[in-house]
N, C-alpha and C positions, 0 to 999 in steps of 0.2 A: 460725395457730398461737398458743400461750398464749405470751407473751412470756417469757424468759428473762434469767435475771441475769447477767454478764458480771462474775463479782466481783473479777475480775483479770486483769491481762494485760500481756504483755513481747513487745518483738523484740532480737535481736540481729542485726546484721546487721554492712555493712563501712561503713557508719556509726558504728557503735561497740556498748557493749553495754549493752544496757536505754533505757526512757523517755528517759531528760533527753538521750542522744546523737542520739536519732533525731529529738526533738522541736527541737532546738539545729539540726540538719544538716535539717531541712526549711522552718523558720523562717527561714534564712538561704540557702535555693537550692544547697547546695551538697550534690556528688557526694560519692561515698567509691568510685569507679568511679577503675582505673590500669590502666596499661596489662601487659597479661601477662608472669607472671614465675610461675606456680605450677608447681611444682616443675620437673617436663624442659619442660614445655609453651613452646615461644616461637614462639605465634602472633599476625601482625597483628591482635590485635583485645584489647578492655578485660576487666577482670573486677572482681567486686565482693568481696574474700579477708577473709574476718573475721580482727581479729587476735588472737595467742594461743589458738588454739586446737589448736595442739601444746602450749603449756605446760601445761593441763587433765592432771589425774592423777583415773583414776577411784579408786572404793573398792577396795582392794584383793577383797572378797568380787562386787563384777562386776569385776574382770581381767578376764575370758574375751571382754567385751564392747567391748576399746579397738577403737577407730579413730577416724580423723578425722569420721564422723559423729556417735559417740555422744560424742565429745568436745565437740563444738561442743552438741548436743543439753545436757549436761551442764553448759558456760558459761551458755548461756541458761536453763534453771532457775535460774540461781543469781541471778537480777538483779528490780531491782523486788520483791524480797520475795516473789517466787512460790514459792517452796519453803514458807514457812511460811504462805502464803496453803490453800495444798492440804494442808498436816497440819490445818491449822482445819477442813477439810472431810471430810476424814477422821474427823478426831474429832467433826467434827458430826455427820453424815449413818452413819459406819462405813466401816473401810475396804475393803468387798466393795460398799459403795453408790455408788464413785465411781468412772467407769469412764475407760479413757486411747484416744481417739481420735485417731490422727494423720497425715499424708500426707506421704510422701517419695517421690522418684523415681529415684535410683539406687543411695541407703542407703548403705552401708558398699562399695561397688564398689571404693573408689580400694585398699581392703584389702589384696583380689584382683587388683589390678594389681601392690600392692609386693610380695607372697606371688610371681605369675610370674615374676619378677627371682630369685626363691631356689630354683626348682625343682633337681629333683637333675637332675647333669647324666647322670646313665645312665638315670634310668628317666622322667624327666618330672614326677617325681610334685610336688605343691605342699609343702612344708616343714609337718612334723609338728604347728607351732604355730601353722598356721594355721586361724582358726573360721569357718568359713563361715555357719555359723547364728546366730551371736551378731554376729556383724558387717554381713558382706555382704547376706544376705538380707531381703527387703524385712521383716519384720515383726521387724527386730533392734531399732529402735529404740521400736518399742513395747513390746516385752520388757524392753527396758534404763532406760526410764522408769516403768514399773510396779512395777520392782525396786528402783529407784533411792528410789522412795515408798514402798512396801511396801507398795502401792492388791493390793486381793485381786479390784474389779469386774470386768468386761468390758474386753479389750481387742483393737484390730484397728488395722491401719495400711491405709490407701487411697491405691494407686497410679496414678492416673489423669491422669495427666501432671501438666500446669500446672494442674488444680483441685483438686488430690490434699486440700492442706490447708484449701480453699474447702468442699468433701463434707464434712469430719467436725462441722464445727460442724451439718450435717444429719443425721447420725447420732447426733448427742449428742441433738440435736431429736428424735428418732423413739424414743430409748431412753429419754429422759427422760418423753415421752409414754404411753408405755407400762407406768410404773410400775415398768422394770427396775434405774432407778439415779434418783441422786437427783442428782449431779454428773458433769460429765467434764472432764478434762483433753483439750482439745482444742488443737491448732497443726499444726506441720511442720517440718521437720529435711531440709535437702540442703547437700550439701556438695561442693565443688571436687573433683572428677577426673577423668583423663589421658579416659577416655571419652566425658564432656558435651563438653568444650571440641573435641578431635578430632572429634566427632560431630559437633557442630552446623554448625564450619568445613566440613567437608565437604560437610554439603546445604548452604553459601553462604549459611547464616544469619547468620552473625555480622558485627556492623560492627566496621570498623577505626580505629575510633575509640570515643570514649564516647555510646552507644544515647541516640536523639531522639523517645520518643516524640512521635505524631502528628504529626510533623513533614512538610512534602510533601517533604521532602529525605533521609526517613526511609531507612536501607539498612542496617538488622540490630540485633541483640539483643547486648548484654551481659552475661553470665553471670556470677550472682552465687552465693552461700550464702548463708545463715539460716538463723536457729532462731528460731519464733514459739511462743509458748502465750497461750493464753487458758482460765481455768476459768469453765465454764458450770455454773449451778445454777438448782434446780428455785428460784421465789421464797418465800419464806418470812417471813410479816410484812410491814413498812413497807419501800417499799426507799429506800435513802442519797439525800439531797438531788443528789447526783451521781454515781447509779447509771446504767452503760448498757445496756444490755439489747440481747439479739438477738429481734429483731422478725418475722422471716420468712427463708425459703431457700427457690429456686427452683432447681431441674436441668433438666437437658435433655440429651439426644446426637444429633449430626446424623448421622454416619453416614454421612458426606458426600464424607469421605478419607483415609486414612491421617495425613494430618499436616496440610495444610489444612482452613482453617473455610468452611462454605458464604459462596461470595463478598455476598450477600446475608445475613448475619450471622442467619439463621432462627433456627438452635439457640440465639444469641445473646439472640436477642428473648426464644425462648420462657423459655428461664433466669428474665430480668431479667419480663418477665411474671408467672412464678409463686412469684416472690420476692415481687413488689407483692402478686400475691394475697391471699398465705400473711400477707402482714401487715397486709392490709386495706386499701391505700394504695392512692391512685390515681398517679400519677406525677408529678404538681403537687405533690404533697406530699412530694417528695423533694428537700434541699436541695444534695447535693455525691453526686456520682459518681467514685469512684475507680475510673477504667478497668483493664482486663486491659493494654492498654498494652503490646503487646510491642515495638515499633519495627521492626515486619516490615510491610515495604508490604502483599500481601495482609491479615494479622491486625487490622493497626491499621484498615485501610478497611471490611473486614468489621464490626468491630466500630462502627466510625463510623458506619454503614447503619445498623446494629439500633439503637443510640442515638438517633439522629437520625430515626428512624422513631417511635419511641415516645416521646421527650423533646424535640422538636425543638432548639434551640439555646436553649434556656430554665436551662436545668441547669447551673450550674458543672461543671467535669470536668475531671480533670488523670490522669496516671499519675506514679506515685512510682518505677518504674523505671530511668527515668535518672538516681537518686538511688543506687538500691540494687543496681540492674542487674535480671537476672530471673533470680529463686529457683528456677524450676522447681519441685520440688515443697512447697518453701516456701512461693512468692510468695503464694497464698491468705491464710496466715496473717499473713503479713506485712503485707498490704493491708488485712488485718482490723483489725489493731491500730492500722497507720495511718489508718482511718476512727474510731476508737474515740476516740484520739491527739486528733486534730479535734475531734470534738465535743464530749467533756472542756475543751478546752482552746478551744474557739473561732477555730477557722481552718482556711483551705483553703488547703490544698499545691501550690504551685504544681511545676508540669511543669519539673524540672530539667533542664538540654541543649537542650529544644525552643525553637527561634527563630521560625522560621514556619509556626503550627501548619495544620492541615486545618481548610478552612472544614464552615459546616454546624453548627460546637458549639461552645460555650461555653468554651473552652478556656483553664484559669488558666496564666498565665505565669511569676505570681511571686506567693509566698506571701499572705494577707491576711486579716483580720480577717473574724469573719463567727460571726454566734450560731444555728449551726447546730443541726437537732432531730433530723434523720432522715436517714442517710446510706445509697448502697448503693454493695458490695463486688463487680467482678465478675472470676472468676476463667475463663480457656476454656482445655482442654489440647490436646494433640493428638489427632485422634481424634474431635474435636468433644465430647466430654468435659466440659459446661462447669455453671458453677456460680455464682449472686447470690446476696449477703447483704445483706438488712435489716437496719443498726443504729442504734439510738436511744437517743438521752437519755432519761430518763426522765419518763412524760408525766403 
């Protein structure tokens, strides 16, 4: 693929919000993972809660569109200068030329949990002020970001579990190739509610403690929030002495299970395979590997296979998870920015919680210097759903 400009990019997370918090809390090994207290929820097990994100007041012209997800959605635009990064693009490019790509997975749901608490006690029904569509509904917070810009492009939100936000930076790739837009607002937006965390505890995913990945002693996932962006553009001219660019994206569906990844990490390979492709790279020429990394014995080992099959134990690799927890349909964008983060900045993230990693890979413990060129992002959802990202300095 024609390489792309990456002319900006933010996460917020329970790290803190924007660049210098994420960059400070991986620098230094340290979580932003506590143990559960969101809202009724008190279950054995950690979460990753960004703060202030009930203080967030939107514009009063989207009211229609509050909740706890487009509020967090709303803090993270506001950080690292993204907002006025994207009216420059706007006005550069026009604002029907810049389209908003984004991946979340259960959106505005927690909405519809507090809306049940108010139903009328005779007829059932949900309380009159409650928006199903501007909220709840998987495609609110792409509506709510569009608006929030006043962007006139193309817009769609991709719900594909844990790659949701991994896939848009490929749809920006495919739109931008196509000559239907000139930019996209691409990331991901999820957020804490009563459903992920019940949900997950129930199938016995969750640890009860704070999530290790690759650890052999690894036993569940921490669930976090975030809100990630990145704007991708078509390139134009000279690019910056310390431009990053998206280099390739590879997909794949194994189709393998319901929520398990094929134990041999197949869809895995194929992903991180047609990522290299797409960017022309052979796999020697990848410096740092930011794993999907969930701290679930199958996912992590699955994923080990397909690594270790095609990179052998050559490759640095760490997961930033036990950092941030997992974003579910965030974590994509998240992992993006924190490959981005890196190679701007020169250094690999070491594996926050994990003590005794799984043999077979390369596996960073603790943060460390390193003048990295070319990094890959791999994101896998349930469903086998999964998605690599090629990014690089500029060459």
């Amino acid at each position: 693929m024609e390489p792309l400009l990456i002319s900006r990019y933010t996460a917020t997370t329970c790290l803190g919000h924007g660049l210098d918090a994420m960059r400070a809390a991986l620098l230094a090994g340290r979580s932003g993972l506590k143990p559960c207290d969101f809202e009724t929820v008190r279950l054995p097990t950690w979460i990753g809660e960004v703060e202030g994100v009930d203080d967030e007041v939107l514009r009063e012209d989207l009211a229609a569109y509050d909740c706890r997800n487009n509020r967090l959605a709303q803090l993270g635009l506001r950080q690292d200068g993204f907002a006025e990064a994207v009216a420059e693009a706007a006005a550069r490019w026009g604002r029907d030329r810049v389209a908003v790509f984004l991946g979340t997975s259960t959106a505005g749901i927690l909405q519809t949990e507090l809306a049940y608490r108010r139903r009328a006690p005779d007829s059932g029904l949900l309380p009159p002020d409650f928006r199903y569509a501007e909220t709840h509904n998987t495609y609110s917070v792409g509506a709510f970001v569009r608006a929030w810009f006043g962007l006139a492009g193309p817009a769609a939100v991709a719900s594909s579990a844990c790659s949701s936000s991994a896939k848009v930076f490929a749809s920006a790739a495919r739109m931008i190739a196509a000559g239907m837009v000139d930019a996209a607002v691409v990331g991901g937006v999820d957020s804490l509610c009563l459903t992920t965390l019940h949900g997950f505890n129930s199938l016995e995913l969750t640890s009860a403690g704070a999530c290790r990945p690759f650890d052999v002693a690894r036993d569940g996932i921490s669930i976090g929030e975030a809100a990630a962006f990145a704007l991708v553009e078509r390139r134009s001219g000279p690019l910056p002495a310390d431009a990053i660019v998206l280099l390739g994206v590879g997909e794949s569906s194994d189709a393998y299970h319901m929520s398990s990844p094929h134990p041999e990490g197949r869809g895995a390979q194929r992903a991180m395979t047609a990522a290299l492709a797409s960017a022309g790279l052979t796999p020697g020429e990848i410096d740092y590997i930011n794993l999907h990394g969930t701290a679930t014995p199958s996912n992590d080992a699955a994923e080990g296979e397909a690594v270790s099959e095609l990179f052998g134990d050559t490759v640095p690799c760490s997961s930033t998870k036990g950092a941030t927890g997992h974003t579910l349909g965030a974590a994509g964008g998240v992992e993006a920015v924190a490959c981005a983060l890196a190679l701007a900045d020169g250094f690999i993230p070491g594996g926050v919680n994990t003590r005794d990693p799984m043999p077979h890979l390369d596996y960073v413990l603790a943060s460390r210097s390193a003048g990295l060129v070319r990094a890959l992002s791999n994101s896998f959802g349930f469903g086998g759903t999964n998605c690599s990202l090629v990014l690089g300095r500029r060459a």
